[in-house]
C-alpha positions as CSV (number, residue, x, y, z in Angstrom):
1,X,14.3,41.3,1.2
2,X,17.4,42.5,3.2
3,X,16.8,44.2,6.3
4,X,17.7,48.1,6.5
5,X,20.4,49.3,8.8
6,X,20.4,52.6,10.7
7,X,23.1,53.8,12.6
8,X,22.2,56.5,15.5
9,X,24.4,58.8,17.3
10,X,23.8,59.5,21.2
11,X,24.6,62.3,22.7
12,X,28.1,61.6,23.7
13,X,29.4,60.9,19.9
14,X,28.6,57.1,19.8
15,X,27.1,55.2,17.2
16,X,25.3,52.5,17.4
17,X,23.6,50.6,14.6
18,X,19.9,48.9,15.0
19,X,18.1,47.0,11.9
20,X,14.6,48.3,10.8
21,X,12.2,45.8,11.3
22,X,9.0,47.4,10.1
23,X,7.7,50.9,9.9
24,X,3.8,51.6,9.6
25,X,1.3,54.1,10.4
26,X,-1.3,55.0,13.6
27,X,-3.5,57.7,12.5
28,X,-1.5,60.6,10.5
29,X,1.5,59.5,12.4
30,X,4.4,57.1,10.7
31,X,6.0,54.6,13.4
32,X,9.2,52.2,13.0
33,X,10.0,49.2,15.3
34,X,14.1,49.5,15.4
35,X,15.7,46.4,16.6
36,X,19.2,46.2,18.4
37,X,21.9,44.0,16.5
38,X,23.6,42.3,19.5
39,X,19.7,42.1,21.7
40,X,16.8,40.6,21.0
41,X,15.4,43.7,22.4
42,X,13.0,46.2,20.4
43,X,11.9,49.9,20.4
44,X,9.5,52.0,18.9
45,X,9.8,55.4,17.2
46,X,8.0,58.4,15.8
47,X,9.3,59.2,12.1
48,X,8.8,62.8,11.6
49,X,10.5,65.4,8.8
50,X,12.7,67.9,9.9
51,X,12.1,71.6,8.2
52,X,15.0,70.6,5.8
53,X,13.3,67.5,4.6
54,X,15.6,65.3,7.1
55,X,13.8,62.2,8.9
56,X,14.1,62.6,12.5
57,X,13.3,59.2,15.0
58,X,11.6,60.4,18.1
59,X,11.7,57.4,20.9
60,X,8.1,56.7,22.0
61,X,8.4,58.0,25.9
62,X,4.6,58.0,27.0
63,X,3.1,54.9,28.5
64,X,0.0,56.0,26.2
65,X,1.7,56.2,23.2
66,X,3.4,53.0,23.6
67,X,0.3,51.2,24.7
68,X,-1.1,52.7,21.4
69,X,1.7,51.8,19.3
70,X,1.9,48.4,20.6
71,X,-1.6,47.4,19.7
72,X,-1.2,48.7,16.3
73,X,2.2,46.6,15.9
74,X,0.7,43.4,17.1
75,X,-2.7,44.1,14.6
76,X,0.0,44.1,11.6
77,X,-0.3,40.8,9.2
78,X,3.0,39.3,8.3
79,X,1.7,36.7,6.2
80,X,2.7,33.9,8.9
81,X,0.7,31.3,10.0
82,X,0.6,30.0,14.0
């Protein structure tokens, strides 16, 4: 399966693309792990639906939330073995 690409815009006009690697859900709430292309860094956001059915990402801000998040991302099976 080929990774998803999603290109966000910042607030000054620039886009920048990040790969999806995984979205999943904590409670009634639907998260996604974006991954930079040129880092081996990785971020966390909220998927929610805009009034006019358009996915927004919400970056996970709270240390609570990302603590929460966290736990749920390392809990996920990926079918590998250690």
């Amino acid at each position: 399966m080929e990774n998803q690409k999603i290109t966000l815009v910042d607030d000054e006009g620039k886009e920048t693309e990040f790969e999806l690697v995984v979205t999943f859900d904590v409670g009634d709430d639907t998260y996604a792990i974006l991954a930079g292309e040129d880092s081996e860094d990785a971020f966390p956001v909220k998927i929610n639906e805009g009034e006019d059915g358009e996915t927004i990402l919400i970056p996970v801000e709270s240390d609570e939330e990302f603590e929460m998040v966290s736990e749920a991302y390392d809990a996920l099976d990926f079918g590998e073995e250690e």
